[in-house]
N, C-alpha and C positions, 0 to 999 in steps of 0.2 A: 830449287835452282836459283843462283843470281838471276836476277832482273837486270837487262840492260839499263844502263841512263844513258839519259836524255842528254843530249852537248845544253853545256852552262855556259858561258862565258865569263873567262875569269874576271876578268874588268867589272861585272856588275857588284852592285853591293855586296856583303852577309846578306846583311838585314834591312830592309823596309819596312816598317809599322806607320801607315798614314789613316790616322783618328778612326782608329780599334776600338771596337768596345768589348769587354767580355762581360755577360751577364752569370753566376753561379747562386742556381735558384731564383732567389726573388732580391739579390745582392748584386752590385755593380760593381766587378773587380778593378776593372782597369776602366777610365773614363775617359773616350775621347782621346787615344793615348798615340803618340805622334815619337817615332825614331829611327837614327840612321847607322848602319856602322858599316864602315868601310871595309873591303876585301884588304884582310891584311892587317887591321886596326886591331889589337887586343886593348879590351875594355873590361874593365869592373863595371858591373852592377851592384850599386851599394841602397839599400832601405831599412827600415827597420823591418819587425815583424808585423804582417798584416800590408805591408806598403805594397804589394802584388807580385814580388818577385818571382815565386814558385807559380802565377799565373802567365806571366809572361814567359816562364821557359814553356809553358806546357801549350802555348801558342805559338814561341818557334817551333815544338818538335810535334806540332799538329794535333797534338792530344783533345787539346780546347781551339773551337775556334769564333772569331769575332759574330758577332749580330750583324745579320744581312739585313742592308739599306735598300736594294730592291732597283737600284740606280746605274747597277756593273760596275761599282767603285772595287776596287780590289785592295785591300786593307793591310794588307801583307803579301812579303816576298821574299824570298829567301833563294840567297843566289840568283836572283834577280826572278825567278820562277814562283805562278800565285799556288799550281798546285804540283804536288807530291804525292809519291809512293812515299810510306813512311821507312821501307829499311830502303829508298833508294832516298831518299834523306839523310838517312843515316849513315851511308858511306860515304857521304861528305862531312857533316856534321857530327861527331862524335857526340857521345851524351855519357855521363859521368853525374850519376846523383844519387843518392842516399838509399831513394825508394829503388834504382837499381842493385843497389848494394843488398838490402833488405833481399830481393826476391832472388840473387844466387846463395846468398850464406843460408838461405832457411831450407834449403835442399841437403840433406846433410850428404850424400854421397855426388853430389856434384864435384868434382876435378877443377883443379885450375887450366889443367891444357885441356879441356872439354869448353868451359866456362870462354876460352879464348877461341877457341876454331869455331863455334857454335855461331859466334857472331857474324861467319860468312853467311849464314841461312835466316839470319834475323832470329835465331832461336834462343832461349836458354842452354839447350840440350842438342844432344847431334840426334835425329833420326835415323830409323833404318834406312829412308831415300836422302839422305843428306853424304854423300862421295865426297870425299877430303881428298884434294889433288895434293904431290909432292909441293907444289908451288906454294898452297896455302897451308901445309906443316911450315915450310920455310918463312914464311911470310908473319905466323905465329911466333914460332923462335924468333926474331927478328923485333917486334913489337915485343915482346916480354921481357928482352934485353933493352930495348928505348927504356923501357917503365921500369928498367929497374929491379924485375919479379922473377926472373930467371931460376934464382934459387927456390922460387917457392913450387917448382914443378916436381909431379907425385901429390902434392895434399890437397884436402877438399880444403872450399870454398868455408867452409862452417868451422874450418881450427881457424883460420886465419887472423889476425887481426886485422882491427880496421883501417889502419896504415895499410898493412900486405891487401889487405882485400882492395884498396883504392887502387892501389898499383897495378890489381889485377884487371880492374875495370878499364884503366889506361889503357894497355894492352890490346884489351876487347877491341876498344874504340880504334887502337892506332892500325889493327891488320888492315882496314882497307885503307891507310895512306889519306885521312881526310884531312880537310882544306884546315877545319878547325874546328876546336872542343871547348863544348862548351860545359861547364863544371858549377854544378849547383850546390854548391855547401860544400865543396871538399873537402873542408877541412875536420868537417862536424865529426865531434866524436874523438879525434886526437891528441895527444897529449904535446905537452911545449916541443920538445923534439921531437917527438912525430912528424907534429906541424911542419919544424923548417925543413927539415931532413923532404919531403912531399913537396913544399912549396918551389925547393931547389931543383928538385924534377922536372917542376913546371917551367920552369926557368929554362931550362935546357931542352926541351921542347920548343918554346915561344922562341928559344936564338936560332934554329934547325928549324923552321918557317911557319909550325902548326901557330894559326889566328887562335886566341887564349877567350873565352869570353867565358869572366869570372863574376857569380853570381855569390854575394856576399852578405852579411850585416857587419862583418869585423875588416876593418881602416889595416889593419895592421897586416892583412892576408895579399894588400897590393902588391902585387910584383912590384920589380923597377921597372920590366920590360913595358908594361903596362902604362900605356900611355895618356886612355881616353878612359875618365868616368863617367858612369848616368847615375844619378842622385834619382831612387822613386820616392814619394810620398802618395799614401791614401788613394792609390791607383792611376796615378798623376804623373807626369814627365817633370821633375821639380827642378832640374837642371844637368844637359850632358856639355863634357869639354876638355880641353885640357886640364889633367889632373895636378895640376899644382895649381889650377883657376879654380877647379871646382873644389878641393880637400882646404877647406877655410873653414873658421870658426865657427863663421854667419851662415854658411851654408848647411853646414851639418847638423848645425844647433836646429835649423829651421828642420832639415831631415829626421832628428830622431826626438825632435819635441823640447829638449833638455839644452841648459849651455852645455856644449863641447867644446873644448880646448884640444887643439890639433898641434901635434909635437912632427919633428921629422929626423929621422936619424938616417944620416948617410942616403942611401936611395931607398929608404920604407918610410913609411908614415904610422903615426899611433897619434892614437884619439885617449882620452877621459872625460870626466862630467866634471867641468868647474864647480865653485862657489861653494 
C-alpha cells in the first residue's frame, strides 16, 4: 500500500547539506560539504570523475548517510525534512539513474507498463497484493505520454534502448506528480541525437514546473532552463551560482584539473581542453 506523507511545506528548500561528511570504508567522500538549493531552482551538478557526485545523490535519496557528530546537528534536509521514508521520498523526488536503469533492463520479461505502475508500490514488479486503481492506470498513461514513451507500450524493458529505456524511467518517476527530478548521468550511454532528442524532453518538463537537478561531468548537457551550478572537486563544494558566473575558464579549469576553454552557443554552453 501507499504510505501517507507527511505535509512539507513548499516554501522550504530542495535541499539542505550543512558540513556533511560521508565516510566509504576507510575514504572521505564528501568533506565538510556545505549546500543549498532552492524550491523551484533547477541546477547542474557538474565534477569530474571521482569529485563525489554519485555520493552526493546517494545522500539526497538516503542510500548513504552523513557521520554522526553526537551534538543533534542535522546535516541534511530535504524538503525542508531531516528524515524520510524512502518511497515516501520518492514521490516527491524523482530518481532517474543508470544503476536504475541497469536493475529494469536485466529482468528480461519485465514490461514497460509494469516497469511504470510498479513505482506506485516502490517496486520493480507489481505483486500479487499490489491493486492498480483506474486512477493510477490513468495517471501511468499520462506520464508515459509527458516522457515521450507512449509508443513503447507492450515491449520489455531489455529490447529497449537506452534512450527509450530513460524515457521510461521518466515516466516511473513522473506517475506521482513530484516536485522534482533528479537525473544522474542521463545522458550516459547516448548517441549525439539521442542525447538532444532526451535533453528537449527535459526541457519541456523543467517549463511545466518539475525542479530539474542535473548531475553531470559534460558543460554541454546544461539546459538553458537551468539556471544554478554547483562546481564539486575532490568531495569539496568548489563553487555554486549563477551559471554564467560559475561556467568560466578559471573555474572549470580549476574543476577538472586541465585548462578548459568554455564556448557558448545561443543558450548551451560547451567546454574543451585548451593549449
Amino acid at each position: 500500500m501507499n504510505r501517507p506523507i507527511t505535509h512539507t511545506d513548499p516554501a522550504s528548500p530542495l535541499l539542505e547539506i550543512d558540513d556533511a561528511s560521508v565516510m566509504r570504508g576507510d575514504r572521505l567522500i564528501l568533506d565538510h560539504f556545505h549546500l543549498r538549493i532552492d524550491a523551484g531552482q533547477h541546477t547542474a551538478i557538474l565534477g569530474a570523475n571521482g569529485a563525489g557526485k554519485s555520493t552526493l545523490v546517494r545522500l539526497i535519496t538516503r542510500e548513504f548517510y552523513p557521520l554522526a557528530r553526537g551534538d543533534g546537528h542535522v546535516a541534511i534536509r530535504v524538503f525542508g525534512r531531516e528524515r524520510w521514508h524512502v518511497s515516501d521520498l520518492r514521490s516527491l523526488l524523482g530518481i532517474v539513474s543508470p544503476s536504475l536503469q541497469d536493475d529494469c533492463t536485466s529482468d528480461a520479461t519485465l514490461e514497460v507498463a509494469e516497469a511504470v505502475l510498479s513505482s506506485f508500490f516502490a517496486a520493480r514488479r507489481l505483486g500479487l497484493d499490489h491493486h492498480i486503481t483506474s486512477a493510477m492506470r490513468v495517471r501511468a498513461e499520462e506520464a508515459l505520454e509527458q516522457a515521450g514513451a507512449t509508443h513503447l507500450l507492450g515491449r520489455t524493458m531489455a529490447s529497449l534502448s537506452t534512450g527509450e529505456a530513460r524515457r521510461v524511467l521518466i515516466a516511473r518517476a513522473l506517475v506521482h506528480r513530484p516536485r522534482a527530478l533528479l537525473l544522474d548521468e542521463p545522458c550516459a550511454g547516448l548517441d549525439m541525437a539521442s542525447r538532444r532528442r532526451f535533453l528537449e524532453s527535459l526541457r519541456g518538463l523543467a517549463q511545466h514546473g518539475t525542479t530539474l537537478l542535473l548531475v553531470t561531468h559534460h558543460i554541454e548537457e546544461i539546459l538553458p532552463e537551468i539556471g544554478q551550478v554547483v562546481l564539486l572537486r575532490e568531495g569539496r563544494l568548489l563553487r555554486h551560482g549563477a551559471k554564467a558566473d560559475v561556467l568560466t575558464d578559471a573555474l572549470l579549469s580549476e574543476t577538472f584539473g586541465l585548462p578548459v576553454q568554455v564556448q557558448r552557443h545561443g543558450d548551451y554552453y560547451d567546454a574543451s581542453i585548451s593549449g
